[in-house]
N, CA, C and O atoms as a GROMACS GRO file, in nm:
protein
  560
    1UNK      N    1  18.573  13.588   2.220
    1UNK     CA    2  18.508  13.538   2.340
    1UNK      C    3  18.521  13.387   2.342
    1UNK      O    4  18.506  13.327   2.236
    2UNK      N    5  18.546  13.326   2.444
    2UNK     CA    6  18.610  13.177   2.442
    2UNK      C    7  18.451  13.097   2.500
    2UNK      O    8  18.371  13.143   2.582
    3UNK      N    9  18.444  12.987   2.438
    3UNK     CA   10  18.321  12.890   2.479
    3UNK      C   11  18.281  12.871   2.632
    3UNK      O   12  18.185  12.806   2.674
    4UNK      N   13  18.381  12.945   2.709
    4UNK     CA   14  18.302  12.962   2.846
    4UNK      C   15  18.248  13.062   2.857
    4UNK      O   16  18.128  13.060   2.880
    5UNK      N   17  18.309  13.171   2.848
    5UNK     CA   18  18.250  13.312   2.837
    5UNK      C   19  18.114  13.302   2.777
    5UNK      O   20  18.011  13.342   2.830
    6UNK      N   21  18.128  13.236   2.644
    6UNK     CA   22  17.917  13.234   2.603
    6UNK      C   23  17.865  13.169   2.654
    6UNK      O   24  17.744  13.182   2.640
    7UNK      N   25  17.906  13.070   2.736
    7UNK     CA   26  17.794  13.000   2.813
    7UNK      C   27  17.752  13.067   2.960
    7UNK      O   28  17.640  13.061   3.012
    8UNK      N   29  17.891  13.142   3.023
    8UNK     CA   30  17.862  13.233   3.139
    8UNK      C   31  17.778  13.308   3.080
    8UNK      O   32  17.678  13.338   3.145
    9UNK      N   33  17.794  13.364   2.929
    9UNK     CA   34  17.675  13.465   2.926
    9UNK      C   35  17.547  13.391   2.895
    9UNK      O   36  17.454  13.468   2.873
   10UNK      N   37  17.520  13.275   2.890
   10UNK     CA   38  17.390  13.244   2.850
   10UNK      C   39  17.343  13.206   2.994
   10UNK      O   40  17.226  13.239   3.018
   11UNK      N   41  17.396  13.158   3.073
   11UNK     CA   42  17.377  13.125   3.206
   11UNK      C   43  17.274  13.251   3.284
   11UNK      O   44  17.158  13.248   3.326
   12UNK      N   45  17.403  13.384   3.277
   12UNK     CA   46  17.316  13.495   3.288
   12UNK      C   47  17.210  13.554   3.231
   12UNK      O   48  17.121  13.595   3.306
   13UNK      N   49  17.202  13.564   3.142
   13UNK     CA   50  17.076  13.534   3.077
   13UNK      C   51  16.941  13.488   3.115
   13UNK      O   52  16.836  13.551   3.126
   14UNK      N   53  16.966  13.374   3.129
   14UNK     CA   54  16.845  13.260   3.142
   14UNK      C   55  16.797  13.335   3.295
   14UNK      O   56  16.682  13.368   3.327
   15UNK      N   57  16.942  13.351   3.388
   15UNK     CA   58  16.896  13.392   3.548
   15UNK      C   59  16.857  13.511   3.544
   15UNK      O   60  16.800  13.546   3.647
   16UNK      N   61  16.866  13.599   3.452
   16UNK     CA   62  16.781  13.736   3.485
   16UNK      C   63  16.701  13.711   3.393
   16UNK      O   64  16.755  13.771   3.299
   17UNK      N   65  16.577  13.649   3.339
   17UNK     CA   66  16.507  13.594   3.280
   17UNK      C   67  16.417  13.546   3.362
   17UNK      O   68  16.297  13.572   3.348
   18UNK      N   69  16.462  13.477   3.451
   18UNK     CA   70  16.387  13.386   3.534
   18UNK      C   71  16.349  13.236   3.451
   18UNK      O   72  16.269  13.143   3.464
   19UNK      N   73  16.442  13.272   3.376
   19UNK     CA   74  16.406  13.117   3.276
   19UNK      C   75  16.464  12.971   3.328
   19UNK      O   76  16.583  12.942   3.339
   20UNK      N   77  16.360  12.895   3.355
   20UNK     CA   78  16.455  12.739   3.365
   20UNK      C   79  16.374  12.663   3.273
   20UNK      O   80  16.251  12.652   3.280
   21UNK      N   81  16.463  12.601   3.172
   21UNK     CA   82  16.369  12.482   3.083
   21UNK      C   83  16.331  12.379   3.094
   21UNK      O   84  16.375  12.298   3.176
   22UNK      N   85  16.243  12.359   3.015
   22UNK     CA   86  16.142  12.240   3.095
   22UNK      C   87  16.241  12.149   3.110
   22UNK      O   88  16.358  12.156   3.072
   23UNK      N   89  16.156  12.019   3.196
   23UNK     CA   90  16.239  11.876   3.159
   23UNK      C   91  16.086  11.794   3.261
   23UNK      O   92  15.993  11.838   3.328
   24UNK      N   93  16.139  11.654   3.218
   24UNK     CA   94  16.022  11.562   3.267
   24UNK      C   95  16.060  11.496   3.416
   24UNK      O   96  15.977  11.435   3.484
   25UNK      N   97  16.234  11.523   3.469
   25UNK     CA   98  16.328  11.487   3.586
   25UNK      C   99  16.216  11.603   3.693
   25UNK      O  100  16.173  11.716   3.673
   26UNK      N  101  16.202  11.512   3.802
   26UNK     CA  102  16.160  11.642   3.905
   26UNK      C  103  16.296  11.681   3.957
   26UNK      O  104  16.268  11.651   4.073
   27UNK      N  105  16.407  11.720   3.965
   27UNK     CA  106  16.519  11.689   4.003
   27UNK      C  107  16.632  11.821   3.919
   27UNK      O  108  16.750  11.794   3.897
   28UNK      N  109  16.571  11.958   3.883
   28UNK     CA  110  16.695  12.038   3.812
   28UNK      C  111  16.800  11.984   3.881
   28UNK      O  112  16.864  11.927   3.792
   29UNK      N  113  16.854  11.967   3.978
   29UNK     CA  114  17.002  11.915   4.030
   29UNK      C  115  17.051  11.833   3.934
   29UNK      O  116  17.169  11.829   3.899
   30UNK      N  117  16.963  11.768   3.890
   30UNK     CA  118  17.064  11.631   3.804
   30UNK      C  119  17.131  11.651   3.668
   30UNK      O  120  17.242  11.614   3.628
   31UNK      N  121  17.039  11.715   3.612
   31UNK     CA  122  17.021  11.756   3.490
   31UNK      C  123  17.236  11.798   3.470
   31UNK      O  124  17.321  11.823   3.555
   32UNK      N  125  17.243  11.783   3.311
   32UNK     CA  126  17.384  11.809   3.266
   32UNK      C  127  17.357  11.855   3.170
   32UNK      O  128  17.254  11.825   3.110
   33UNK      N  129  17.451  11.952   3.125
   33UNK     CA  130  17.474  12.047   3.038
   33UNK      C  131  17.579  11.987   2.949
   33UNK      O  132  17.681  11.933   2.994
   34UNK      N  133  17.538  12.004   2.754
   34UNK     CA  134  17.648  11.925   2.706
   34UNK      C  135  17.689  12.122   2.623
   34UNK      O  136  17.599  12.199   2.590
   35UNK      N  137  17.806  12.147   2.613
   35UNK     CA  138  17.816  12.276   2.536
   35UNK      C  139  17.871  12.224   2.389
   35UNK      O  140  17.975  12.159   2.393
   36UNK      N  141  17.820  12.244   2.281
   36UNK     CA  142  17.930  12.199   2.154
   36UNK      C  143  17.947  12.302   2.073
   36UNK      O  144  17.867  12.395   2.065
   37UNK      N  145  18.032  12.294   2.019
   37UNK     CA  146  18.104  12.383   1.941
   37UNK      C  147  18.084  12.315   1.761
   37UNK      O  148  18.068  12.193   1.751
   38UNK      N  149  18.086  12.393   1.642
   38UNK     CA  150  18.041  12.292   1.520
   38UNK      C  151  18.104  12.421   1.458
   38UNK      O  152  18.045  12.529   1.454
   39UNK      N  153  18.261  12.392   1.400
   39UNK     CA  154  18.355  12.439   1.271
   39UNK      C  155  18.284  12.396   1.095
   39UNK      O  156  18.285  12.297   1.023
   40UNK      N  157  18.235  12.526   1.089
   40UNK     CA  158  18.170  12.497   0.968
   40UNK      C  159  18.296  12.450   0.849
   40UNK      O  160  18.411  12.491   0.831
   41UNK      N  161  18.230  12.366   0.795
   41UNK     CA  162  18.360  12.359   0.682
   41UNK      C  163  18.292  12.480   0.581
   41UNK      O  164  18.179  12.529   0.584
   42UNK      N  165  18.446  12.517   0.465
   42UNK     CA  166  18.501  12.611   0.416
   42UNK      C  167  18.376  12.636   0.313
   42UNK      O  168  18.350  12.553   0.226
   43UNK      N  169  18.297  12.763   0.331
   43UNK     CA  170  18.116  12.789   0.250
   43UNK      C  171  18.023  12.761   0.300
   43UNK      O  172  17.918  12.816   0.265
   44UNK      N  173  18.023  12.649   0.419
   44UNK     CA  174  17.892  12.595   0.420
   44UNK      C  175  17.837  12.655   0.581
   44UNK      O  176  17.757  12.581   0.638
   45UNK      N  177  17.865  12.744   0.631
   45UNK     CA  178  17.880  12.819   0.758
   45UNK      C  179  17.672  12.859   0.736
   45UNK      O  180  17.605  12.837   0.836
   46UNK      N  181  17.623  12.894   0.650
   46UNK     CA  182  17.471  12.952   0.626
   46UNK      C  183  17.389  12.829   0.632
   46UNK      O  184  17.279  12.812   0.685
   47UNK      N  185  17.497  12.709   0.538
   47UNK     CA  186  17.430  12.591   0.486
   47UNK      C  187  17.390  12.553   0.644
   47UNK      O  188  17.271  12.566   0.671
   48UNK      N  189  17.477  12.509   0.748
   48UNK     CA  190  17.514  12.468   0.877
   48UNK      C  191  17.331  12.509   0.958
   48UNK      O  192  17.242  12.440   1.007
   49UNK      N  193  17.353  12.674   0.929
   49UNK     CA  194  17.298  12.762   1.016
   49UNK      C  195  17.097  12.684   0.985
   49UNK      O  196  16.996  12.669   1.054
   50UNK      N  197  17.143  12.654   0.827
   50UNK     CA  198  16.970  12.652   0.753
   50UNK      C  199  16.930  12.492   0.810
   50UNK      O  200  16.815  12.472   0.850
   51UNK      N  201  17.018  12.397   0.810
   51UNK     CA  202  16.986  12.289   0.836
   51UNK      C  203  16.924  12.296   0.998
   51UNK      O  204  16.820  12.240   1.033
   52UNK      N  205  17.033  12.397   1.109
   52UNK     CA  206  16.988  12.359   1.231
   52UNK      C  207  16.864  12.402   1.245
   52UNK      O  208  16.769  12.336   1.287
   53UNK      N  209  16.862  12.586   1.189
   53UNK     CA  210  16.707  12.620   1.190
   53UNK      C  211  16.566  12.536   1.131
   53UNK      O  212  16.445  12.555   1.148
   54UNK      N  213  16.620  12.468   1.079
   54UNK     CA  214  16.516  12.440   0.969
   54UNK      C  215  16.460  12.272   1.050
   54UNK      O  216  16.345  12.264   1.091
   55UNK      N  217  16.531  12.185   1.060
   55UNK     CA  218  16.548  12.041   1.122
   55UNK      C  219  16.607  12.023   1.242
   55UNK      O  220  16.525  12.006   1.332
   56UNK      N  221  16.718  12.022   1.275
   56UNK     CA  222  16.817  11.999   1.359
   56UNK      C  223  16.744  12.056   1.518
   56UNK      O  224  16.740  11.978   1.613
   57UNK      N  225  16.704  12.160   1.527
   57UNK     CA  226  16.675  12.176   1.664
   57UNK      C  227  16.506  12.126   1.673
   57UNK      O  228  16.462  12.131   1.788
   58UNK      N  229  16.435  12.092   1.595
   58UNK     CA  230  16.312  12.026   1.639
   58UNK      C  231  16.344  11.876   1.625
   58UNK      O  232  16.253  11.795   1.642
   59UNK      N  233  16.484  11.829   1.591
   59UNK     CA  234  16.461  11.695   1.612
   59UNK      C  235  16.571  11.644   1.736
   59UNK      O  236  16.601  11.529   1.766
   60UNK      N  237  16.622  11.782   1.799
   60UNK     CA  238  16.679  11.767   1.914
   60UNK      C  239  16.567  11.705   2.031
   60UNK      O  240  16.582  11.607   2.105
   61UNK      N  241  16.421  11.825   2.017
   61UNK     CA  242  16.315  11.819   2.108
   61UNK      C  243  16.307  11.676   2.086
   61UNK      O  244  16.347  11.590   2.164
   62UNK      N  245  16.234  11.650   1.935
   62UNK     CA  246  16.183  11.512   1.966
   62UNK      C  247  16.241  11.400   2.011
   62UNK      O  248  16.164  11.305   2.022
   63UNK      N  249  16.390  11.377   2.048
   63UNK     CA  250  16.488  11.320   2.095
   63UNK      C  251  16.545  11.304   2.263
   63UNK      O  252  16.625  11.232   2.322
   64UNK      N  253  16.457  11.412   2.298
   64UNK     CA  254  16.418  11.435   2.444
   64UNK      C  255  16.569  11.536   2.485
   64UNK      O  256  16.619  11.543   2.597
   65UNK      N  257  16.609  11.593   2.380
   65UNK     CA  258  16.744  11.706   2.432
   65UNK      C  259  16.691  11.844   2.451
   65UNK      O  260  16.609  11.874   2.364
   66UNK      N  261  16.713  11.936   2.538
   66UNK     CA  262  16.685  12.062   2.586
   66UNK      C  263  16.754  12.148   2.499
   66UNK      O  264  16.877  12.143   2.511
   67UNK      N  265  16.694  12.250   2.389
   67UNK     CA  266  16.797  12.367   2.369
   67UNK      C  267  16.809  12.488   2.459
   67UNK      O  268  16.703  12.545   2.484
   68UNK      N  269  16.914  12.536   2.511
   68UNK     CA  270  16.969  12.601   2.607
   68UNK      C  271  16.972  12.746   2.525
   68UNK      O  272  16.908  12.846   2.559
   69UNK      N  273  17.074  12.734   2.394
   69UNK     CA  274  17.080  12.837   2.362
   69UNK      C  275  17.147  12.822   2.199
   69UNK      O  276  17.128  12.708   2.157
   70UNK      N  277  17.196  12.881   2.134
   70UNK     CA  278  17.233  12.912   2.025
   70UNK      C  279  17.325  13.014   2.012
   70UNK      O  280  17.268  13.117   2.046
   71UNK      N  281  17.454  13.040   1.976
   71UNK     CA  282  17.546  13.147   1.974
   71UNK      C  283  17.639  13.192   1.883
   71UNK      O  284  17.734  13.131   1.932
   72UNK      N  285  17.679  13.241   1.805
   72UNK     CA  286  17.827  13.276   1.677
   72UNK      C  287  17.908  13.373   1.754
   72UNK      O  288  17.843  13.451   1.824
   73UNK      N  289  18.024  13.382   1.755
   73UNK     CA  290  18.098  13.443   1.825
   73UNK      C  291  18.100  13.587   1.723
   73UNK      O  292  18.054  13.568   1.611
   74UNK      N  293  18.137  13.689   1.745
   74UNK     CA  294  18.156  13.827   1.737
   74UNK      C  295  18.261  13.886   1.671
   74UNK      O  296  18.265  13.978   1.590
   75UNK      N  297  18.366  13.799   1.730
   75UNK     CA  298  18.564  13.841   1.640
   75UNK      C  299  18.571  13.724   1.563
   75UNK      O  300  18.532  13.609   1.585
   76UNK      N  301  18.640  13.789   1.449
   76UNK     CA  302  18.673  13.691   1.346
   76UNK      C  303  18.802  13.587   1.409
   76UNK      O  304  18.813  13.472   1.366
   77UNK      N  305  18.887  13.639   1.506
   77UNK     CA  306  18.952  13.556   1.581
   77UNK      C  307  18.907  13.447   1.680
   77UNK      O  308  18.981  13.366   1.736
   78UNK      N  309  18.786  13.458   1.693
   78UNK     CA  310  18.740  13.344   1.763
   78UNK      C  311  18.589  13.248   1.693
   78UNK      O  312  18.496  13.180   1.736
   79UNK      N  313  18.646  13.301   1.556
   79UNK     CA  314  18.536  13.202   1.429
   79UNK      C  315  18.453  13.227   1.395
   79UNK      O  316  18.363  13.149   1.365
   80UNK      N  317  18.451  13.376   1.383
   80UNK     CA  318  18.313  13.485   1.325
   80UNK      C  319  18.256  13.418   1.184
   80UNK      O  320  18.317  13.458   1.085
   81UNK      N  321  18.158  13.331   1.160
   81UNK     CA  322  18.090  13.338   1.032
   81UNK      C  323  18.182  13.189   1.028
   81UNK      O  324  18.214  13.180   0.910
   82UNK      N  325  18.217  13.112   1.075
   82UNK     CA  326  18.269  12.979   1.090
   82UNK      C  327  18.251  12.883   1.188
   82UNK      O  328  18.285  12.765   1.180
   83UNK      N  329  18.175  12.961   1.318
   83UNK     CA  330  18.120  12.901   1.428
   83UNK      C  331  18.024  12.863   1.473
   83UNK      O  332  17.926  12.928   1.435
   84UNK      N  333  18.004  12.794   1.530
   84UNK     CA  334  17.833  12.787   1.595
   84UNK      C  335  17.872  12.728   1.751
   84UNK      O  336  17.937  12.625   1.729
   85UNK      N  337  17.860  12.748   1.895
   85UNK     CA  338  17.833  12.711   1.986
   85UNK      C  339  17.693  12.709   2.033
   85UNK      O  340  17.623  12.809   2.017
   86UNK      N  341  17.635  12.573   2.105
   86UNK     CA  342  17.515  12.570   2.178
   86UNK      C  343  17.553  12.499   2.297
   86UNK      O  344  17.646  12.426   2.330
   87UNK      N  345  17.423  12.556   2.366
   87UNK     CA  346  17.410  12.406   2.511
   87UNK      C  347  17.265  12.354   2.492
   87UNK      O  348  17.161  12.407   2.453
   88UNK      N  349  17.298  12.228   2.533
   88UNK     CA  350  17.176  12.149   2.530
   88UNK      C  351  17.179  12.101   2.699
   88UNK      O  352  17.279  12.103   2.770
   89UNK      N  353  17.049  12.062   2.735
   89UNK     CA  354  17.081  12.030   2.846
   89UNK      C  355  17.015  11.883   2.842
   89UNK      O  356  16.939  11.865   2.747
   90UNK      N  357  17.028  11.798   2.913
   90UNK     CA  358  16.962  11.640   2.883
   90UNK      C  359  16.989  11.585   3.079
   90UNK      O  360  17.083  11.616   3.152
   91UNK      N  361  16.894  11.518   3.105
   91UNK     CA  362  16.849  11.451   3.213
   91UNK      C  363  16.936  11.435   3.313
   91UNK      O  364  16.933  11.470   3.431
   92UNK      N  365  17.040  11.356   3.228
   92UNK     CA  366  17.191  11.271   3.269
   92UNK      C  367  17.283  11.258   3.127
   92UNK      O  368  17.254  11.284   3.010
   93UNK      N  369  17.364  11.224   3.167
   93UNK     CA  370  17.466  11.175   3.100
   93UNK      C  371  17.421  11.026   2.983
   93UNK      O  372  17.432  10.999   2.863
   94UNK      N  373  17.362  10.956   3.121
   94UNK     CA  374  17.286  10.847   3.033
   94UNK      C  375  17.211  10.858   2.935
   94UNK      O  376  17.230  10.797   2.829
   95UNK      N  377  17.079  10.967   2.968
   95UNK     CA  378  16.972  11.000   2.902
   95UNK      C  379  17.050  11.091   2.757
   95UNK      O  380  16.980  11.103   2.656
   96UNK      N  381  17.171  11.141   2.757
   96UNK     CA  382  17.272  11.188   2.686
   96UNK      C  383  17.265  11.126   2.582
   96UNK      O  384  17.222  11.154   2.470
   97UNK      N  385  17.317  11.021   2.636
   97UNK     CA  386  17.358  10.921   2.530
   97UNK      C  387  17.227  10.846   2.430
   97UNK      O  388  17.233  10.838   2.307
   98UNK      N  389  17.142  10.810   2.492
   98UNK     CA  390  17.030  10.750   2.464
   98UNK      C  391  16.975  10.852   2.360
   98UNK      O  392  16.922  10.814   2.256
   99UNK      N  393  16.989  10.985   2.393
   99UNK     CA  394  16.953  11.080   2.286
   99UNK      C  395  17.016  11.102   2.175
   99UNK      O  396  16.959  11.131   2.070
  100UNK      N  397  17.138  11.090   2.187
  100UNK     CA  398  17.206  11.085   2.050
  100UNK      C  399  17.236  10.963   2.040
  100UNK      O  400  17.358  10.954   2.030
  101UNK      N  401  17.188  10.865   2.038
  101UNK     CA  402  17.206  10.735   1.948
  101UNK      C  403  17.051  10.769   1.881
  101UNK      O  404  17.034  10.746   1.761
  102UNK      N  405  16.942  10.824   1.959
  102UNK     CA  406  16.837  10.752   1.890
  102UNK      C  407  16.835  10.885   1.782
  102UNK      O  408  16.793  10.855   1.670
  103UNK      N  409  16.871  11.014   1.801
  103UNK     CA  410  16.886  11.132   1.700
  103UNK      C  411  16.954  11.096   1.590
  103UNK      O  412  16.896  11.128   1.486
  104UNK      N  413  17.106  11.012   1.570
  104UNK     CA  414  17.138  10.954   1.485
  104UNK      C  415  17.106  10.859   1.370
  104UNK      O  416  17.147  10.844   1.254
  105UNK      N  417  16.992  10.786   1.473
  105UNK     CA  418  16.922  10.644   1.411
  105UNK      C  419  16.789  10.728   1.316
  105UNK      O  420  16.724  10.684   1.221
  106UNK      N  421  16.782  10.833   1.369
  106UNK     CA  422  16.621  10.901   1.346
  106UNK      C  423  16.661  10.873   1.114
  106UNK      O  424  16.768  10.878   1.052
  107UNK      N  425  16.540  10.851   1.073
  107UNK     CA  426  16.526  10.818   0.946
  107UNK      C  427  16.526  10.992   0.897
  107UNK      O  428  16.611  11.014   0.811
  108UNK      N  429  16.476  11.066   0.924
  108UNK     CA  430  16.419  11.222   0.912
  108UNK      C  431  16.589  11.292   0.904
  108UNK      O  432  16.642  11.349   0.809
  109UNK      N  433  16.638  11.266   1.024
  109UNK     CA  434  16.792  11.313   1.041
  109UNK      C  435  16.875  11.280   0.923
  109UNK      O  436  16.932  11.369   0.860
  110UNK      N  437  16.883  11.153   0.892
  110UNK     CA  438  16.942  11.075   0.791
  110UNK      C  439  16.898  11.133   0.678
  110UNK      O  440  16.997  11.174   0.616
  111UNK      N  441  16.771  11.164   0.604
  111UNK     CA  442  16.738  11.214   0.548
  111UNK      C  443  16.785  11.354   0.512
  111UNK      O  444  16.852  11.364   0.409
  112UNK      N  445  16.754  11.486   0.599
  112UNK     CA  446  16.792  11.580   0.615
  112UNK      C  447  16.957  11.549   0.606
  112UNK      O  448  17.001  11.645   0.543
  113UNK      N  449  17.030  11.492   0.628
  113UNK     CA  450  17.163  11.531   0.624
  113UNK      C  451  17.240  11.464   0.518
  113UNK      O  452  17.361  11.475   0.498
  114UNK      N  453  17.168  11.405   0.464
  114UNK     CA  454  17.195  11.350   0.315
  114UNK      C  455  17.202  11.436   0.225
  114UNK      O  456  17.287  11.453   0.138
  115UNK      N  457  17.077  11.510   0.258
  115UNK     CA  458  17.029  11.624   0.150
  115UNK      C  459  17.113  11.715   0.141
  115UNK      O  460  17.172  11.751   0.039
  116UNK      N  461  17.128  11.782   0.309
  116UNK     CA  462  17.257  11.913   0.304
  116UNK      C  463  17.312  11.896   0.297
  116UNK      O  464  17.381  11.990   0.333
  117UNK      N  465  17.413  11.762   0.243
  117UNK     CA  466  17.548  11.701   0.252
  117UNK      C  467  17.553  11.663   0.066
  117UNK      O  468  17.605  11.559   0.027
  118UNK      N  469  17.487  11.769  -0.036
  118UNK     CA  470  17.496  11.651  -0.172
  118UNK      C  471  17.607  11.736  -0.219
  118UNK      O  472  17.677  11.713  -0.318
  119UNK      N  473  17.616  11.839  -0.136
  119UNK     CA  474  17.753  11.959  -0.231
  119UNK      C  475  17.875  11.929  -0.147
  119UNK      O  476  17.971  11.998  -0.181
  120UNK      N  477  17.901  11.836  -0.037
  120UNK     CA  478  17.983  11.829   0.019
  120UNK      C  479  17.922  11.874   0.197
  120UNK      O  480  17.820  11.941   0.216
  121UNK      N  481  17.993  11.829   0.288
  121UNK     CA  482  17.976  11.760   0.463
  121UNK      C  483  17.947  11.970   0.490
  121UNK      O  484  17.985  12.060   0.414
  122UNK      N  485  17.876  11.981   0.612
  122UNK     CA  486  17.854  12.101   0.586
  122UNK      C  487  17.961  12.170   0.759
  122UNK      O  488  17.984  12.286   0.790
  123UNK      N  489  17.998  12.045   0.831
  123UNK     CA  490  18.050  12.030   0.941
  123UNK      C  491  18.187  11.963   0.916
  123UNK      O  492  18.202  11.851   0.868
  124UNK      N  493  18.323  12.079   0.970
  124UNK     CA  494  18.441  11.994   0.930
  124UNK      C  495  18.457  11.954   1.105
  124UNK      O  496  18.519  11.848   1.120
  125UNK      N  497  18.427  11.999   1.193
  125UNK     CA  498  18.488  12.001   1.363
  125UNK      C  499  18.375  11.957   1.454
  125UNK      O  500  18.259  11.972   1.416
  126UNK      N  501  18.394  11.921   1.536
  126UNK     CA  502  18.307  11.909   1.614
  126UNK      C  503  18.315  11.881   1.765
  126UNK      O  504  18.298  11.765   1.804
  127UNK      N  505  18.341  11.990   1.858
  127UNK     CA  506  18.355  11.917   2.000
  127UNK      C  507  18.268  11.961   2.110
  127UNK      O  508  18.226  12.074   2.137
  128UNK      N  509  18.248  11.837   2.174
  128UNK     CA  510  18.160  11.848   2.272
  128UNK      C  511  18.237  11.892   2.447
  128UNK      O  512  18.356  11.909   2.473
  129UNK      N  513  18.153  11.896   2.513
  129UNK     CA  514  18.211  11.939   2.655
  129UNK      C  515  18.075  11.919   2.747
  129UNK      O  516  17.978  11.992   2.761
  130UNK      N  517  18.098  11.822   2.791
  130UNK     CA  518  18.000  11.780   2.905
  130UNK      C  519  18.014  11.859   3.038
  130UNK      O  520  18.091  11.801   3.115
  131UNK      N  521  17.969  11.961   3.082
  131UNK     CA  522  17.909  12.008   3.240
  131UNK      C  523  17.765  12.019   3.328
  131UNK      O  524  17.644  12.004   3.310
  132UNK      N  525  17.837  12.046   3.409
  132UNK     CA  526  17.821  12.022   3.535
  132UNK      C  527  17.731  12.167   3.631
  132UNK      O  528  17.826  12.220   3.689
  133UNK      N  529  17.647  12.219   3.656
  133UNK     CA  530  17.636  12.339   3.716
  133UNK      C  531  17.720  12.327   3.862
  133UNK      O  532  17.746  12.232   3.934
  134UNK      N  533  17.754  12.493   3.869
  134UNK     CA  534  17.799  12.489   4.046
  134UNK      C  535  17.695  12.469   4.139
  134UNK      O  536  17.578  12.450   4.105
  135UNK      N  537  17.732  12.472   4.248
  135UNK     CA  538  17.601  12.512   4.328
  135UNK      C  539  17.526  12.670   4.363
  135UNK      O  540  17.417  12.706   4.409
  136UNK      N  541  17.637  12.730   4.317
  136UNK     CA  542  17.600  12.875   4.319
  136UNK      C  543  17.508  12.926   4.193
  136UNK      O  544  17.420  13.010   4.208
  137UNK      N  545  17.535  12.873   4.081
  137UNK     CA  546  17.481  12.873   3.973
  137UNK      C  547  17.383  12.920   3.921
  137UNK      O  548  17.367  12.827   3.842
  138UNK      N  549  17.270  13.014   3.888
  138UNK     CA  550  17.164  13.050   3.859
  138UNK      C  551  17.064  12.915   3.796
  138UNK      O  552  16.949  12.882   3.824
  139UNK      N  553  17.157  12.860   3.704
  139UNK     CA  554  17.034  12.760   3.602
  139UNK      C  555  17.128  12.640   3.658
  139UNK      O  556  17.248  12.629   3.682
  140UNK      N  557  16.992  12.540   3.667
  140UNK     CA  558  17.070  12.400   3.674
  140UNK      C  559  16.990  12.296   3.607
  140UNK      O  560  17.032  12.180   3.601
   0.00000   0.00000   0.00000
């Protein structure tokens, strides 16, 4: 299943849900969707999984980033037990950025990734993809 396909399916999801996540913008229109993708390096695919559960997505919140969703793909051809895709959703593009500089800077983060990083980096890949909703779109 290719990184659009899980996000069409999380999209659906959320719309037969009736789910839209919070945000402090009166404005869902504005709001952007970042999708990333994170190639575990070679063992550390659980290590990856324990850090996000554990740190990583409560210091997304405190950073002012939306988690959307969480996903591992299914076929070993498309990075079964080597993958991780999410969406986050954040304000703007700006407010984007502002979030991951200050998530980076965070002392706690630094901390935490020191720690999961003493056997070796637990992330060999990493790409992002900034969108956009349609207007037809269920979630925006």
């Amino acid at each position: 299943m290719s990184r659009f396909a899980i996000l069409g399916a999380a999209v659906a999801a959320f719309a037969l849900l009736g789910i839209a996540p919070g945000r402090t913008s009166p404005n869902l229109n504005d709001r952007v969707f970042e999708m990333r993708t994170y190639h575990a390096a070679p063992g550390k695919f659980e290590a990856m999984h324990k850090r996000f559960r554990d740190h990583t997505v409560a210091l997304f919140k405190k950073h002012g980033m939306t988690s959307i969703g969480y996903w591992v793909p299914q076929d070993e051809k498309d990075g079964k037990g080597k993958t991780l895709v999410y969406v986050l959703a954040h304000e703007s593009r700006e407010a984007a950025k502002k979030s991951w500089a200050a998530f980076s800077a965070d002392p706690e983060w630094n901390r935490v990734k020191s720690e999961s990083e003493k056997d070796g980096k637990l992330v060999d890949k990493v790409e992002s993809v900034y969108l956009d909703p349609t207007d037809y779109s269920p979630i925006k």
